[in-house]
N, C-alpha and C positions, 0 to 999 in steps of 0.2 A: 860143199854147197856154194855157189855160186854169191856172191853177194852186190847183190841187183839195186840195193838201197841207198849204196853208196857209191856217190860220183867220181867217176874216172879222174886220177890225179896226184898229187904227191902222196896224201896222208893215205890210199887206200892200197899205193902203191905199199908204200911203207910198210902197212900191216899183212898184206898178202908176201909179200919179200921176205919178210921178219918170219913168218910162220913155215914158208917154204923151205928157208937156209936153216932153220930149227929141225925139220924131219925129213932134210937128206942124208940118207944115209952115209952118200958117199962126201957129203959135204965139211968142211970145216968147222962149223958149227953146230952139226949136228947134235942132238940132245935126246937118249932115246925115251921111249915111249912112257915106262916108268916113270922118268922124270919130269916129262912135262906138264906145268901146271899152271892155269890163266885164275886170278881173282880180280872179280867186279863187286867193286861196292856197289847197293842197288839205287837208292833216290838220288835221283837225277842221274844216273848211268845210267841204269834199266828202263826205269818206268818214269813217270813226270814225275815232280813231288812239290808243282806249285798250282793254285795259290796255298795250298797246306801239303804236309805228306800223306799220304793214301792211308797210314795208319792211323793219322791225327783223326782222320772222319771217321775209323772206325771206332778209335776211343772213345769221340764222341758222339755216337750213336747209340755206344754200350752203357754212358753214363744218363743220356735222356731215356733210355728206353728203364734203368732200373731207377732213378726218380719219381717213375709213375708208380711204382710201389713201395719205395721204401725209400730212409733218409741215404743220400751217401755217404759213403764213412771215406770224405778224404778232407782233406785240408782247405781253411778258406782262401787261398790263393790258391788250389786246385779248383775249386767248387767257381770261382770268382771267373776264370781262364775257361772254364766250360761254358756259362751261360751269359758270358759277354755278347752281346754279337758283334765285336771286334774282333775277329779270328787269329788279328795280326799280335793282339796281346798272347794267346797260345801258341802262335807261331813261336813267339820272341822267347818264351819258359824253355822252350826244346832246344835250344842253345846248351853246349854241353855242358857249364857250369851249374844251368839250373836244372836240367835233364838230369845229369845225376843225380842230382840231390834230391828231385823227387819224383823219381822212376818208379819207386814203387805205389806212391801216391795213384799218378797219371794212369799206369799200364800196368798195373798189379793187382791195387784192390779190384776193380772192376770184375776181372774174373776171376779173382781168387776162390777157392773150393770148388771149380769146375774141373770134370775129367778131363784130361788131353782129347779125347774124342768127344767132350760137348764142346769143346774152345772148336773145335777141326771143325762142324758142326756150325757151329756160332759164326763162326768168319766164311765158310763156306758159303752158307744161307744170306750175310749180310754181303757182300763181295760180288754176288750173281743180282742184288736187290740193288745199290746203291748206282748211282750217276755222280760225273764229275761235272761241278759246276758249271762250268763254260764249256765246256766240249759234250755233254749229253752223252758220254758213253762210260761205260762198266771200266773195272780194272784192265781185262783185258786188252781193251783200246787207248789206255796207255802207255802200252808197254813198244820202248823204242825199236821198231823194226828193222833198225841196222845193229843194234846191239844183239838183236837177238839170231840174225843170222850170223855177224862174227864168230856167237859161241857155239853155231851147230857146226860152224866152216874148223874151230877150233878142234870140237869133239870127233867131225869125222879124221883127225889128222892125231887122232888119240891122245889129246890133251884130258885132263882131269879140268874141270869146271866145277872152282869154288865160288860161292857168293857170301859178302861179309854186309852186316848192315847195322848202324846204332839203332835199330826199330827191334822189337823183338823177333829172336830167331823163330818161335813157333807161328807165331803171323804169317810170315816169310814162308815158312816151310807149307802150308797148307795150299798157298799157292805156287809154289817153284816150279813144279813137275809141270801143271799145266800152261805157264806163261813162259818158261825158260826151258825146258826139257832138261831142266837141272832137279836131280833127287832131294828131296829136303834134307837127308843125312850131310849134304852138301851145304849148305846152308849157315856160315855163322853169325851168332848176333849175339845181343842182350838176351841175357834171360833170368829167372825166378828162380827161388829155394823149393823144392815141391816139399808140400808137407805134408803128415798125414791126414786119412779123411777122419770129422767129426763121429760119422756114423760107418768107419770101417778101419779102425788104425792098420791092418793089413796091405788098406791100400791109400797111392798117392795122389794128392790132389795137387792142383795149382796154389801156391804160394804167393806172397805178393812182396818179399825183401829179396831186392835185389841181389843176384850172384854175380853178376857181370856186365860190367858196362861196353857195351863195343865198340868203342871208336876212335880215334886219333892214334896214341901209340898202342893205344889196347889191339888193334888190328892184328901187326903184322906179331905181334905178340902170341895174339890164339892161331892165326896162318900156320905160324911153327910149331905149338903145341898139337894142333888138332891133324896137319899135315905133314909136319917135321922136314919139310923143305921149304925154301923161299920161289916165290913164282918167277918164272923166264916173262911172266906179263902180267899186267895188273891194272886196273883203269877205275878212276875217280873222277869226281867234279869239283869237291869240295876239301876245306882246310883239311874236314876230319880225315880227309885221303891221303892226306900227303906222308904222313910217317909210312903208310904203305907204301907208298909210292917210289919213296927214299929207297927204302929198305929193298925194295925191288930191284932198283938202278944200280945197289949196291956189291949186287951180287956177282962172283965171278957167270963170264961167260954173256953167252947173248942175252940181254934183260931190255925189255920193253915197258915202261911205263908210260900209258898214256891216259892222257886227259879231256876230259868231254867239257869243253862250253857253249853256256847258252845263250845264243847269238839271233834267235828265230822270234820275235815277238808279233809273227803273224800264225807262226803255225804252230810253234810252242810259246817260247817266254823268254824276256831275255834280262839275264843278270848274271851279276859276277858278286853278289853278295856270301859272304864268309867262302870264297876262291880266291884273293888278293895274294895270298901267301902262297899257294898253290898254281895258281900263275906268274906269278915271279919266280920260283923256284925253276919251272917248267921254260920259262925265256933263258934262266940263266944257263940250263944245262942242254937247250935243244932236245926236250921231248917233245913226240907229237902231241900238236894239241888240234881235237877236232872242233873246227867251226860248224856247228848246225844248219846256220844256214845254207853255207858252201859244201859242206862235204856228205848232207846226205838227203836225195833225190825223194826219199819218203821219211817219215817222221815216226808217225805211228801204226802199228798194224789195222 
């Protein structure tokens, strides 16, 4: 597939070079088809994920909508971070120190005892309802349209496309197929204990203690458990990226690890907040790093 979104030039060369000397065959660095494999983290790789992440609106959608009938059963610094209307204070919790600690607070109770298919259901129904503040458009029109031709330009050259994300992998998954042409089985993240249901022990419901946190070295951690190879590419924005990233470069053979900054604060947003390490890391070794503004001609779909 052609990628039209990105401007002619070093970094696009770079990545079209990188993919072509990867599946020639008769090439040097050829790497066959089996093996090849591309991981994106998703906020702020894929899709926008400011002034909040796409999830934070849905957590709290799910916590004002079940307020209107019953108390909620989370904690007074959860309860406190929902109904602020400083959003910057719940931005600031999802740091990963505090995100761990109360993942299951934030992103557990809320749906806790619901079927996998009322959550699929739930996020579906709210996902096609909701707008982003500033831009007036759905999730779909978030999502960055040069990221996403990459991973079709990837898939048609028989790459496997994983995506990793500290948000929950079920979240994630209900939308992948239709914003990425990536299968939710593809999909890793944080996720829940499922436990059984009140009114069917046969069967499992959503849990709300946490099983897994996905991010910084937990990444390239499940990469290898869940894929059992390391990626020839892998592309992040943020600190949480960088143990992937590492871990990427580290690998024998051709390895690409590249990095997204956001440089656009007319057409996206522009920070390098919790990136500092990740950009320095990325100077010292000469990965590419994409400038938003400069290197891609469209933004969002």
């Amino acid at each position: 597939m052609d990628m039209l979104s990105w401007r002619a030039g070093p970094l696009r060369d770079t990545l079209l070079s990188f993919i072509d000397a990867v599946t020639d065959p008769g090439g040097p660095r050829y790497v066959p088809p089996a093996e090849r494999l591309a991981v994106f983290d998703n906020d702020g790789t894929l899709w926008c994920e400011k002034p909040l992440m796409i999830h934070i609106y849905a957590l709290l959608a799910r916590y004002r909508q079940l307020a209107r009938h019953e108390p909620l059963g989370l904690s007074r610094r959860a309860l406190r971070a929902v109904f602020t209307n400083d959003h910057a204070d719940f931005d600031n919790i999802f740091q990963r120190s505090e995100w761990a600690e109360i993942l299951g607070d934030l992103a557990g109770v809320p749906f806790s005892e619901m079927s996998d298919d009322d959550f699929a259901a739930w996020v579906r129904d709210w996902a096609g309802r909701w707008r982003h503040p500033r831009f007036g458009v759905g999730v779909s029109g978030l999502v960055y349209r040069p990221m996403v031709e990459l991973i079709r330009h990837l898939q048609s050259r028989d790459f496997t496309v994983v995506i990793t994300t500290a948000d929950e992998a079920a979240f994630v998954r209900v939308l992948s197929a239709d914003l990425y042409g990536v299968a939710p089985g593809r999909v890793l993240g944080s996720n829940f204990v499922p436990r059984e249901s009140h009114l069917d022990p046969s069967l499992l419901v959503r849990g709300y203690h946490p099983d897994f946190f996905h991010d910084g070295e937990d990444k390239p951690r499940c990469v290898e458990r869940e894929m059992g190879r390391r990626p020839q590419l892998a592309a992040g924005n943020s600190d949480g990226d960088l143990a992937l990233l590492r871990w990427t470069a580290a690998g024998d053979g051709p390895r690409l690890p590249l990095v997204i900054r956001h440089t656009d604060a007319a057409r996206e947003y522009a920070y390098d907040r919790r990136a500092g390490r990740l950009l320095a890391e990325a100077a010292a070794q000469g990965w590419p790093v994409v400038d938003m503004a400069l290197d891609w001609a469209e933004i969002f779909n």
